[in-house]
PyMOL Python script that loads the backbone (N, CA, C, O; Angstrom):
from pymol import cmd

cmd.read_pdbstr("""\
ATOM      1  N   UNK A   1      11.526   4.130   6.338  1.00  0.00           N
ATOM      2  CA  UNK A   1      11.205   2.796   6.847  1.00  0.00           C
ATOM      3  C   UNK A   1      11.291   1.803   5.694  1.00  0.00           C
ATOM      4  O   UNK A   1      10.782   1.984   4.588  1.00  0.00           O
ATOM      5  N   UNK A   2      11.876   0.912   6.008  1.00  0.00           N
ATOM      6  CA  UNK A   2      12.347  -0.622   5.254  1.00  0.00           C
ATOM      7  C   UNK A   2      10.728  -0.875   4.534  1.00  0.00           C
ATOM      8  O   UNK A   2      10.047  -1.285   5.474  1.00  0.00           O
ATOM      9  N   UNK A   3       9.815  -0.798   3.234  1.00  0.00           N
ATOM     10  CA  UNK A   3       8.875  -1.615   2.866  1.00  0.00           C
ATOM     11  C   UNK A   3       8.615  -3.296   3.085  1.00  0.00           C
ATOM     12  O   UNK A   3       7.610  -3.996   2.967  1.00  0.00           O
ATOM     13  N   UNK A   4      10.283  -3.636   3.531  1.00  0.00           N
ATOM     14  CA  UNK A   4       9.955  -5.186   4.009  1.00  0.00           C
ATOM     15  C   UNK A   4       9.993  -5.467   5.115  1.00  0.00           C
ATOM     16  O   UNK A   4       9.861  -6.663   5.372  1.00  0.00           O
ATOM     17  N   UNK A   5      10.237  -4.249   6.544  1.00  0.00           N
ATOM     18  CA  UNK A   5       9.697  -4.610   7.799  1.00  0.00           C
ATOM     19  C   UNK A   5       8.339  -4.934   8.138  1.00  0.00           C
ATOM     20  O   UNK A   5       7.624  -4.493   7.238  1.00  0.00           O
ATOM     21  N   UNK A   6       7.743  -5.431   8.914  1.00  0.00           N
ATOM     22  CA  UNK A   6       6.482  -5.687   9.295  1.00  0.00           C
ATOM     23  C   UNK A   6       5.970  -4.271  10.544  1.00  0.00           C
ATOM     24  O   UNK A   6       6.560  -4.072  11.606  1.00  0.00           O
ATOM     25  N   UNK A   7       4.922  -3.565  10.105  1.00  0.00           N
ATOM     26  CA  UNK A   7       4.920  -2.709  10.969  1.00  0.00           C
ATOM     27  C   UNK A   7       3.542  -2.809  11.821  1.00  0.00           C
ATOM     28  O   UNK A   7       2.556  -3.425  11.417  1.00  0.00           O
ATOM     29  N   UNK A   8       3.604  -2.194  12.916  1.00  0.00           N
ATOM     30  CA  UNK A   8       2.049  -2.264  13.400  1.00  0.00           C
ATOM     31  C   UNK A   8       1.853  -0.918  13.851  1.00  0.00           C
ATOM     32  O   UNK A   8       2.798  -0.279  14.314  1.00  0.00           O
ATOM     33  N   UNK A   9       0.560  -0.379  13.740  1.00  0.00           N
ATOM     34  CA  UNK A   9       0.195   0.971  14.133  1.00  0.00           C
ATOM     35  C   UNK A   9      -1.254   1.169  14.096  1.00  0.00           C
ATOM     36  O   UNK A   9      -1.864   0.888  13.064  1.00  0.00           O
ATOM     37  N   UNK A  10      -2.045   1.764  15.433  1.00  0.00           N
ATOM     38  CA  UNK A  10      -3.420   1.197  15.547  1.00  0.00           C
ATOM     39  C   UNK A  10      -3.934   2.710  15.190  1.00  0.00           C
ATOM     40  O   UNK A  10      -3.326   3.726  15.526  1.00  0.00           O
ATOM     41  N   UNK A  11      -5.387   2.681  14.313  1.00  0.00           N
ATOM     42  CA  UNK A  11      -5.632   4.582  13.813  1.00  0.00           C
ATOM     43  C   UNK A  11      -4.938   4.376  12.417  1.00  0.00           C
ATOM     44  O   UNK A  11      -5.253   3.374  13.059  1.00  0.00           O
ATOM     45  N   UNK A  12      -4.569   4.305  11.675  1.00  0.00           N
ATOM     46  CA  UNK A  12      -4.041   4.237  10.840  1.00  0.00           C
ATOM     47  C   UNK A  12      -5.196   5.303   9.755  1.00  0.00           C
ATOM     48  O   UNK A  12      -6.383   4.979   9.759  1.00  0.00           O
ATOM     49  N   UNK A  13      -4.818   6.354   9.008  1.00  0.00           N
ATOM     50  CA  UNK A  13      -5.593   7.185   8.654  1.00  0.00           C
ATOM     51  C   UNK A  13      -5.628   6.664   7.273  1.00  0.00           C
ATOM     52  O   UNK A  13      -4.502   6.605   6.779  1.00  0.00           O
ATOM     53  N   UNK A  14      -6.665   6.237   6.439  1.00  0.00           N
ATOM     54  CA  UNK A  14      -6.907   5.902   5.183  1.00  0.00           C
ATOM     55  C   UNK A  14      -5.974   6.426   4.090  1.00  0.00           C
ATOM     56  O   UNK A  14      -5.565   5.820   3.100  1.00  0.00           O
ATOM     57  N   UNK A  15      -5.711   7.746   4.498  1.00  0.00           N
ATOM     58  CA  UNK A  15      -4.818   8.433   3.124  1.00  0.00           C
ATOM     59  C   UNK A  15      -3.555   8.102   3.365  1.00  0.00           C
ATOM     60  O   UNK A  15      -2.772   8.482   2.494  1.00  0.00           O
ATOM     61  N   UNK A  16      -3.137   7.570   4.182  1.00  0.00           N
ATOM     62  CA  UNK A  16      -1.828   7.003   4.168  1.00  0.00           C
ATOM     63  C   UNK A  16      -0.886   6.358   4.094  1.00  0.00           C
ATOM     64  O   UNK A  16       0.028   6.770   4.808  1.00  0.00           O
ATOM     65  N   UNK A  17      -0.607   5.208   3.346  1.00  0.00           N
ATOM     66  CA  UNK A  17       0.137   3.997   3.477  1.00  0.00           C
ATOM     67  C   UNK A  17       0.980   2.892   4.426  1.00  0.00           C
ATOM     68  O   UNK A  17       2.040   2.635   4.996  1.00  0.00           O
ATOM     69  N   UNK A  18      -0.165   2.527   4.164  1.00  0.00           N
ATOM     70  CA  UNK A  18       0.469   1.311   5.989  1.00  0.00           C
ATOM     71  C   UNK A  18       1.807   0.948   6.423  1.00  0.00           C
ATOM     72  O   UNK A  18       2.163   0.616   7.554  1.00  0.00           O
ATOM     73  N   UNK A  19       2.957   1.135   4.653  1.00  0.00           N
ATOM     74  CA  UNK A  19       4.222   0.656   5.108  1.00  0.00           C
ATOM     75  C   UNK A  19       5.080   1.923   5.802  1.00  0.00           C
ATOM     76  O   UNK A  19       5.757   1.822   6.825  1.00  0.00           O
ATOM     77  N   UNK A  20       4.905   3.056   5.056  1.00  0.00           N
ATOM     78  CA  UNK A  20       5.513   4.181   5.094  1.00  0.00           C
ATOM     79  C   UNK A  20       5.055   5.556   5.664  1.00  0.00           C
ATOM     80  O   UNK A  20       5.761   6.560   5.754  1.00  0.00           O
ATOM     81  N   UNK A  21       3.591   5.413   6.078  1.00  0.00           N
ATOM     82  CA  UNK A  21       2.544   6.249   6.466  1.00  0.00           C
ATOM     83  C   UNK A  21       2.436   7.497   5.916  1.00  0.00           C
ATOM     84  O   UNK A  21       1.861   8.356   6.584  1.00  0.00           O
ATOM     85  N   UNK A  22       2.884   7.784   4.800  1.00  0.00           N
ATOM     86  CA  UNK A  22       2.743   9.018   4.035  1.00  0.00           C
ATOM     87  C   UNK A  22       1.525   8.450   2.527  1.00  0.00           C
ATOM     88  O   UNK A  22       1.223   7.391   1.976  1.00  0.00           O
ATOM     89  N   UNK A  23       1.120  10.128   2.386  1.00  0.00           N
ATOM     90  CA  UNK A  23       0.038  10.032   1.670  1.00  0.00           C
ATOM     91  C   UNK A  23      -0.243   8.691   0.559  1.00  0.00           C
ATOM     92  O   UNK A  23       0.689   8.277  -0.130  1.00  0.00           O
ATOM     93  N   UNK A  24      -1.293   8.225   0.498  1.00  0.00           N
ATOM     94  CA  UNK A  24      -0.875   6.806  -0.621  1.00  0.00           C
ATOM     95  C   UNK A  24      -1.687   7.566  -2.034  1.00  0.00           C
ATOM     96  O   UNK A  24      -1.839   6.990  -3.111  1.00  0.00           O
ATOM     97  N   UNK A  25      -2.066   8.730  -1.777  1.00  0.00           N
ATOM     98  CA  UNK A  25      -2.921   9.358  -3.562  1.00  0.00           C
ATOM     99  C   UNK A  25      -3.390   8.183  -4.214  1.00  0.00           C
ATOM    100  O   UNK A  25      -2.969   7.822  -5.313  1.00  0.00           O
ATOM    101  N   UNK A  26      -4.701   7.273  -3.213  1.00  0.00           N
ATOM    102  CA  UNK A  26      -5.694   6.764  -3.424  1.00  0.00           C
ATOM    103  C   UNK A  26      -6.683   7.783  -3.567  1.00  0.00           C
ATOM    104  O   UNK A  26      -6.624   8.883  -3.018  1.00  0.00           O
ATOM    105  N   UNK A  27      -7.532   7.412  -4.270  1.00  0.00           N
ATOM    106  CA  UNK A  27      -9.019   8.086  -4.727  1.00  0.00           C
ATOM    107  C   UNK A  27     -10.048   7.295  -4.681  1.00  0.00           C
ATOM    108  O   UNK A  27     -11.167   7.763  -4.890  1.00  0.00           O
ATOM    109  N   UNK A  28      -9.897   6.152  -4.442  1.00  0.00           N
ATOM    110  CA  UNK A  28     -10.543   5.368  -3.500  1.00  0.00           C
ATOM    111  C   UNK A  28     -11.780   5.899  -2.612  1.00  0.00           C
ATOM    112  O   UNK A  28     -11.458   6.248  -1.476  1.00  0.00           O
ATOM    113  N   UNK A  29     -13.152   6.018  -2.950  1.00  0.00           N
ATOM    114  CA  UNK A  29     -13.904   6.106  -1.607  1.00  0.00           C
ATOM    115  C   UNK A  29     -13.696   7.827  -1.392  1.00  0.00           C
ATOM    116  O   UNK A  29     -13.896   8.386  -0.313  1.00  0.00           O
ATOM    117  N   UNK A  30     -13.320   8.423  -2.459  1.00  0.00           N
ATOM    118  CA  UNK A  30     -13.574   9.966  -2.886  1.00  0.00           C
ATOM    119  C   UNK A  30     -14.334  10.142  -3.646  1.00  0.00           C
ATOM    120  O   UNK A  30     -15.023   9.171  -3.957  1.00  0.00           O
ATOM    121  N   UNK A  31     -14.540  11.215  -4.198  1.00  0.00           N
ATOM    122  CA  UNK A  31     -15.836  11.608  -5.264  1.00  0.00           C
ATOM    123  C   UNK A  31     -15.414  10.726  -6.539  1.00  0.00           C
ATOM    124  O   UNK A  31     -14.343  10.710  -7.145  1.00  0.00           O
ATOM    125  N   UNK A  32     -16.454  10.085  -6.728  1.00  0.00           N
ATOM    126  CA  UNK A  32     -16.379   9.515  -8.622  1.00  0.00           C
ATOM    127  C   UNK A  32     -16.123  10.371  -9.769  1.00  0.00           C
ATOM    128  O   UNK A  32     -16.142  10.089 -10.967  1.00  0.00           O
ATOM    129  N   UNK A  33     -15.883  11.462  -9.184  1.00  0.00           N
ATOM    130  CA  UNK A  33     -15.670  12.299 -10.558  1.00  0.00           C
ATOM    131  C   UNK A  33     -13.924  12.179 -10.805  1.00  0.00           C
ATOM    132  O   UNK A  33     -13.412  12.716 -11.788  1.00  0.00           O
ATOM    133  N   UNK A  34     -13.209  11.515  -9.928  1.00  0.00           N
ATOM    134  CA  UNK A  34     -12.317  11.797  -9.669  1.00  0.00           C
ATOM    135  C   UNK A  34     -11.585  10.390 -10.813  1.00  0.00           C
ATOM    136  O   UNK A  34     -10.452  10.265 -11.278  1.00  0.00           O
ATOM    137  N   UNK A  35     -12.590   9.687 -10.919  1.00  0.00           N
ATOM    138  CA  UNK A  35     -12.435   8.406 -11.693  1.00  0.00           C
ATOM    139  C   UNK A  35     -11.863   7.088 -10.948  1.00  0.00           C
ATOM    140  O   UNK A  35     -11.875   7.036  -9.718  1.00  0.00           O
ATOM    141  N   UNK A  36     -11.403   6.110 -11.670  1.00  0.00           N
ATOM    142  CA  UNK A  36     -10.534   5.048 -11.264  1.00  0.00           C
ATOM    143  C   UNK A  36      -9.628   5.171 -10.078  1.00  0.00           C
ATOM    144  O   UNK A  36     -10.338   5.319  -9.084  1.00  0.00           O
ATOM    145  N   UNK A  37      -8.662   5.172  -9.840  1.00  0.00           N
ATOM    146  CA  UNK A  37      -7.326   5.281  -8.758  1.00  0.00           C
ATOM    147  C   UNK A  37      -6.447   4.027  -9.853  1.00  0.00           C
ATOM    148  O   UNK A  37      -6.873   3.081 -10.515  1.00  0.00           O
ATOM    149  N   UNK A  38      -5.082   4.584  -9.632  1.00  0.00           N
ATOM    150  CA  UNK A  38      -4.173   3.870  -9.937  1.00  0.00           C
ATOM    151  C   UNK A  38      -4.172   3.015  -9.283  1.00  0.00           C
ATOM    152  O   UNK A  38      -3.748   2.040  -9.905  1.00  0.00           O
ATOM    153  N   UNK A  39      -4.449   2.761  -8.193  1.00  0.00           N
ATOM    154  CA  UNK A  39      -4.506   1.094  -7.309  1.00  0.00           C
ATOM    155  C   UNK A  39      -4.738   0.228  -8.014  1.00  0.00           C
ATOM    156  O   UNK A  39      -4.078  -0.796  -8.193  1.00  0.00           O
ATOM    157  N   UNK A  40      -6.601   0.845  -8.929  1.00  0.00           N
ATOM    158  CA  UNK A  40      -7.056  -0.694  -9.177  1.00  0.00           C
ATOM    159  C   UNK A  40      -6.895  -1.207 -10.376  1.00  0.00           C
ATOM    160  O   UNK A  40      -7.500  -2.239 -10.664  1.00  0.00           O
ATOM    161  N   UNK A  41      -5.821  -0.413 -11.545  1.00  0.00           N
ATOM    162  CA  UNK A  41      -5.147  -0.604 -12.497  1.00  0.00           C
ATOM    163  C   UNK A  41      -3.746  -1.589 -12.218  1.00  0.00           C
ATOM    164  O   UNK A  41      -3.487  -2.421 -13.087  1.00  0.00           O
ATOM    165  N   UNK A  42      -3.043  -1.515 -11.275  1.00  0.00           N
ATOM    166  CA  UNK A  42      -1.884  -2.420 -11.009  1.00  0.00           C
ATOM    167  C   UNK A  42      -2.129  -3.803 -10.728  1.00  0.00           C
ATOM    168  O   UNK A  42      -3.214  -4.377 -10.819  1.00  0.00           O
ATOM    169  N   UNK A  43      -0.848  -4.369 -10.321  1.00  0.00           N
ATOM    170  CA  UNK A  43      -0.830  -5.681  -9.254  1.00  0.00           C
ATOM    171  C   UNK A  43      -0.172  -4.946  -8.437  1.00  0.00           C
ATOM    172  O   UNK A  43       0.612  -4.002  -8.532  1.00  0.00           O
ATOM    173  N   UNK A  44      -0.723  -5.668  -7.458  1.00  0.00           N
ATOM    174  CA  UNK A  44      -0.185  -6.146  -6.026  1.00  0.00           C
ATOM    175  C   UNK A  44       0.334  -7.599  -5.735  1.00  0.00           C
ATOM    176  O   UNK A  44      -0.467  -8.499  -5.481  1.00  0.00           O
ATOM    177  N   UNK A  45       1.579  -7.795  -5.774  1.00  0.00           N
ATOM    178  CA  UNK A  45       1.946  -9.002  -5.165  1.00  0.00           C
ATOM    179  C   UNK A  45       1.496  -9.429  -3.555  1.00  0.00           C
ATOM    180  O   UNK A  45       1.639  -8.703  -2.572  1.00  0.00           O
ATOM    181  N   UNK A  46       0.936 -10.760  -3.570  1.00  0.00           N
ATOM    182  CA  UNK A  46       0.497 -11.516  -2.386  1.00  0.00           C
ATOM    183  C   UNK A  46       1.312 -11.017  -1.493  1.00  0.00           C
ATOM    184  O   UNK A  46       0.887 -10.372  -0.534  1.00  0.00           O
ATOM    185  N   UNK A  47       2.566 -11.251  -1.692  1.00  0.00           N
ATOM    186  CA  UNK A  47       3.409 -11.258  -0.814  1.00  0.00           C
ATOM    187  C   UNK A  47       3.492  -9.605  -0.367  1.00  0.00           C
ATOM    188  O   UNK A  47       4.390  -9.734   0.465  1.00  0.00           O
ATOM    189  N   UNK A  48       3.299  -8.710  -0.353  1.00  0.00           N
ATOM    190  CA  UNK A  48       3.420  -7.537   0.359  1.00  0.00           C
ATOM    191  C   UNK A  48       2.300  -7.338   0.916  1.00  0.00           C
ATOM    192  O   UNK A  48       2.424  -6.350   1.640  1.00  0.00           O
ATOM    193  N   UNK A  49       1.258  -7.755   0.967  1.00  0.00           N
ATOM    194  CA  UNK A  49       0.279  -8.152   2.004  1.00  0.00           C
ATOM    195  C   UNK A  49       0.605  -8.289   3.442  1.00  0.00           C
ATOM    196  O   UNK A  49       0.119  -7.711   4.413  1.00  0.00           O
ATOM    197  N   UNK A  50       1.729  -9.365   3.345  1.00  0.00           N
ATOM    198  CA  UNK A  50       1.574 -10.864   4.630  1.00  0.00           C
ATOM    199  C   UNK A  50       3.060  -9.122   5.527  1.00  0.00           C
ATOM    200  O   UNK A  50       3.726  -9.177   6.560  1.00  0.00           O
ATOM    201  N   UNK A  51       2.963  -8.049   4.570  1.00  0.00           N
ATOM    202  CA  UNK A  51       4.217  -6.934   5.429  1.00  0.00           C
ATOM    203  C   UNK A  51       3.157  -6.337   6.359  1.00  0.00           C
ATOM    204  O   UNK A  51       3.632  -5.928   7.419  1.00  0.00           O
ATOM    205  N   UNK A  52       1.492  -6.150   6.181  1.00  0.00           N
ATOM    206  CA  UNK A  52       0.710  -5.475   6.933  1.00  0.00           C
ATOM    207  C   UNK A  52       0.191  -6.071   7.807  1.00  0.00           C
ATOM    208  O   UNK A  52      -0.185  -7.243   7.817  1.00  0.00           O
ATOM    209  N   UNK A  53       0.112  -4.854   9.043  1.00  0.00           N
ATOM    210  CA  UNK A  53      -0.286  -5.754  10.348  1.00  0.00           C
ATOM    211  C   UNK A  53      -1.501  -6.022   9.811  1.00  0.00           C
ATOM    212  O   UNK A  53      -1.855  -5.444   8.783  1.00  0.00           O
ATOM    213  N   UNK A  54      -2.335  -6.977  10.469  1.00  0.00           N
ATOM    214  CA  UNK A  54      -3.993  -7.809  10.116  1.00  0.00           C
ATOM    215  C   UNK A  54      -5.344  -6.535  10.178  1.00  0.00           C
ATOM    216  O   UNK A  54      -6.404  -6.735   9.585  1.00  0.00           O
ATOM    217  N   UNK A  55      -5.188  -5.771  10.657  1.00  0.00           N
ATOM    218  CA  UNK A  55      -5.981  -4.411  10.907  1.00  0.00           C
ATOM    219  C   UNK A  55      -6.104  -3.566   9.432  1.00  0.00           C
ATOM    220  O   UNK A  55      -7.147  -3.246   8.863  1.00  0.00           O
ATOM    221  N   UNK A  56      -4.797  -3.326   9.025  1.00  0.00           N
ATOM    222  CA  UNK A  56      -4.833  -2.577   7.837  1.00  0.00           C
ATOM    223  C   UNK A  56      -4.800  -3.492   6.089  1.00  0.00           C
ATOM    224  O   UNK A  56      -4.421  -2.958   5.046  1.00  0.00           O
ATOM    225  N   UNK A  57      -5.173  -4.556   6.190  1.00  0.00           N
ATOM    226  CA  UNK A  57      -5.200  -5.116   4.829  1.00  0.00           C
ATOM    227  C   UNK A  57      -6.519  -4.916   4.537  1.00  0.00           C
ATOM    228  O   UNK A  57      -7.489  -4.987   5.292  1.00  0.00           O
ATOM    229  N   UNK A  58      -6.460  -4.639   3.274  1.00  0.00           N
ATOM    230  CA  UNK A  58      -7.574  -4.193   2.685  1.00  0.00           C
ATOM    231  C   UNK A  58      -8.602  -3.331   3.340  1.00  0.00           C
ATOM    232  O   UNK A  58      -9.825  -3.470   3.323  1.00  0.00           O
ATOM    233  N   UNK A  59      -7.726  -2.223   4.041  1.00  0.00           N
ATOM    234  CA  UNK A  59      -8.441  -1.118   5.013  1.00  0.00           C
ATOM    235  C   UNK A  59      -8.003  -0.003   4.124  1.00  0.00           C
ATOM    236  O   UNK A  59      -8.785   0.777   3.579  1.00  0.00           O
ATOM    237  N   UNK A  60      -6.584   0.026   4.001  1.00  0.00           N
ATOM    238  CA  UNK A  60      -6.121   0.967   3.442  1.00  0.00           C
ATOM    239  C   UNK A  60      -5.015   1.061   2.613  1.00  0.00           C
ATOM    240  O   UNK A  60      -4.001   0.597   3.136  1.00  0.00           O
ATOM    241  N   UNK A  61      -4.846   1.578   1.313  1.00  0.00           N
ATOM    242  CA  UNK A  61      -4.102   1.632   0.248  1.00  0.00           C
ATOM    243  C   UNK A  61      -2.304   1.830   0.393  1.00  0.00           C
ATOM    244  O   UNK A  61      -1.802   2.696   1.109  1.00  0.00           O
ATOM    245  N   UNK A  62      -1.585   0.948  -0.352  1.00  0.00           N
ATOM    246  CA  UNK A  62      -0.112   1.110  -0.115  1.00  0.00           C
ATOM    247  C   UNK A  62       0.254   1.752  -0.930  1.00  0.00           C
ATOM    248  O   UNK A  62      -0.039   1.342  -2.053  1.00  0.00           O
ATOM    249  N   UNK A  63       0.871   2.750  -0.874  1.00  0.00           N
ATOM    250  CA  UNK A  63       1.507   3.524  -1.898  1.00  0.00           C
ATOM    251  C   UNK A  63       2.221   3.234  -3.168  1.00  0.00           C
ATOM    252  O   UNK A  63       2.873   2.192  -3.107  1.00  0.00           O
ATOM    253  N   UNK A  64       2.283   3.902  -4.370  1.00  0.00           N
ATOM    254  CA  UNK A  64       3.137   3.526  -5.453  1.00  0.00           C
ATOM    255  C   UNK A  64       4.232   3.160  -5.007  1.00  0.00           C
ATOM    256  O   UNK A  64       4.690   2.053  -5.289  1.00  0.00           O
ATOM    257  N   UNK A  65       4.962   4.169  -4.095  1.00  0.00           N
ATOM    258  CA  UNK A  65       6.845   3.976  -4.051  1.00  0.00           C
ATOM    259  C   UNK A  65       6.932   3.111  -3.178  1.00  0.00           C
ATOM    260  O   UNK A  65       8.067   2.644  -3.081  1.00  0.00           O
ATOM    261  N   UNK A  66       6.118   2.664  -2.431  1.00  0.00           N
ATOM    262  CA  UNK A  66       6.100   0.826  -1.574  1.00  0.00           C
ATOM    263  C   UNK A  66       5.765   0.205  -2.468  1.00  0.00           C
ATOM    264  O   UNK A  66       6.368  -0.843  -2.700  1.00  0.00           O
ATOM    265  N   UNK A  67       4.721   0.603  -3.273  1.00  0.00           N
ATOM    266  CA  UNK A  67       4.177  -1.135  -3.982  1.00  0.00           C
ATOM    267  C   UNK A  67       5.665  -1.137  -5.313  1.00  0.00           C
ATOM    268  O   UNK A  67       6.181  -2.246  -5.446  1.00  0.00           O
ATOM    269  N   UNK A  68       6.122  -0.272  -5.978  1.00  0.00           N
ATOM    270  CA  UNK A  68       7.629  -0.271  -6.694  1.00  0.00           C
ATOM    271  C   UNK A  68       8.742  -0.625  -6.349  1.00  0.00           C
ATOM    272  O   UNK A  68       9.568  -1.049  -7.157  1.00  0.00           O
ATOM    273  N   UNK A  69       9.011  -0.487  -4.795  1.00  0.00           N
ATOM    274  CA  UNK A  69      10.158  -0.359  -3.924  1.00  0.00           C
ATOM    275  C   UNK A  69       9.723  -2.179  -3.792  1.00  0.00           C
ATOM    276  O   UNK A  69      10.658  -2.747  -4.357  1.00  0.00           O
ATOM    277  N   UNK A  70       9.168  -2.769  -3.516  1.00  0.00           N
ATOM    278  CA  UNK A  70       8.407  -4.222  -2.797  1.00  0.00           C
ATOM    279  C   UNK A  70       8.924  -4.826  -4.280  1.00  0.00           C
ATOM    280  O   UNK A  70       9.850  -5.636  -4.235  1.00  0.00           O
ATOM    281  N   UNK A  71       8.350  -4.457  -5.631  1.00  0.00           N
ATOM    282  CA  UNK A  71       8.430  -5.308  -6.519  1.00  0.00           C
ATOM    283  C   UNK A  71      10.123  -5.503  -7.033  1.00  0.00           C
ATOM    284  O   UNK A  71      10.581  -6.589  -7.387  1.00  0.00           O
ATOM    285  N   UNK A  72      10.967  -4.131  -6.983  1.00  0.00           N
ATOM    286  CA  UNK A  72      12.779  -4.272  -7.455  1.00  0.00           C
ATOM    287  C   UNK A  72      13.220  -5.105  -6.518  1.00  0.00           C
ATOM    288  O   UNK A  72      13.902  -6.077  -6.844  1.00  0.00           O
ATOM    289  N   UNK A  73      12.883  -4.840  -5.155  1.00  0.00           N
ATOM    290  CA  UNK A  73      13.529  -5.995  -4.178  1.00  0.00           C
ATOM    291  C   UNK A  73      12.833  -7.442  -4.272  1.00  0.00           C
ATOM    292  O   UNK A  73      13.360  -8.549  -4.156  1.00  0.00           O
ATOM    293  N   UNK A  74      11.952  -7.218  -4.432  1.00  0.00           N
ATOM    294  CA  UNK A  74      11.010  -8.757  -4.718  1.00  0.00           C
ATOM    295  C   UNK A  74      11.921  -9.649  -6.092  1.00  0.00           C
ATOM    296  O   UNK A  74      12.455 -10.758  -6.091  1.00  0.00           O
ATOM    297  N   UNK A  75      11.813  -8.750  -7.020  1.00  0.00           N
ATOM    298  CA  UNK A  75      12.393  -9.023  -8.454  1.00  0.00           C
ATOM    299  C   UNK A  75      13.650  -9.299  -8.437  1.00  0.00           C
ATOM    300  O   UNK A  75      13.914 -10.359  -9.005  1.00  0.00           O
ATOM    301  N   UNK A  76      14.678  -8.643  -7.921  1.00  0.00           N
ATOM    302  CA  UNK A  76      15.848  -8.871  -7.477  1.00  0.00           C
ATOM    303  C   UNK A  76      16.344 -10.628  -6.997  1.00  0.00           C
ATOM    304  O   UNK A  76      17.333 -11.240  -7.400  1.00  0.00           O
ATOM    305  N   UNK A  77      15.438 -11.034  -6.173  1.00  0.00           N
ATOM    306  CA  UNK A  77      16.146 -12.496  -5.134  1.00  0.00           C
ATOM    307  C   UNK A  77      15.461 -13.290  -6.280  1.00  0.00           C
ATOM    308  O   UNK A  77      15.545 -14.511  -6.150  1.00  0.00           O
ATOM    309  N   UNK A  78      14.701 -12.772  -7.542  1.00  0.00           N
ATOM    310  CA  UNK A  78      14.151 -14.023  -8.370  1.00  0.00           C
ATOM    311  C   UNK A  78      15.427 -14.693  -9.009  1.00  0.00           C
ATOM    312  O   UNK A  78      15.310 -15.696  -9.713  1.00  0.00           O
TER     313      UNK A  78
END
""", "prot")
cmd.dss("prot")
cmd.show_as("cartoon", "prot")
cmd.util.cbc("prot")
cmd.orient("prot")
């Protein structure tokens, strides 16, 4: 699936990534022993936000190879 289609899907299971629905290896809201998550070390551009339906923003974590895949094509039309 395209990271720059807009998708909608209701249930959406936390471990999975809203664009691509495969695992997002957040640690997020798992045991603290587990430490940080790479999530909250990055950016996220605004703009791959406005790709999630209104249900899943800031519900649940987008994956590295969406949030990478979002920034070469993002970076690209600069």
């Amino acid at each position: 699936m395209c990271v720059l289609n807009k998708v909608s899907r209701v249930g959406m299971e936390l471990e999975n990534c809203p664009l691509c629905y495969r695992h997002n290896n957040c640690c997020n809201g798992k045991e603290k022993s587990l430490g940080d998550c790479w999530c909250t070390k990055t950016f996220f551009p605004s703009e791959l936000f406005d790709l999630l339906p209104p249900e899943a923003v800031r519900k649940t974590c987008i994956c590295e190879s969406c949030l990478n895949r979002f920034k070469s094509t993002f970076s690209d039309e600069n």
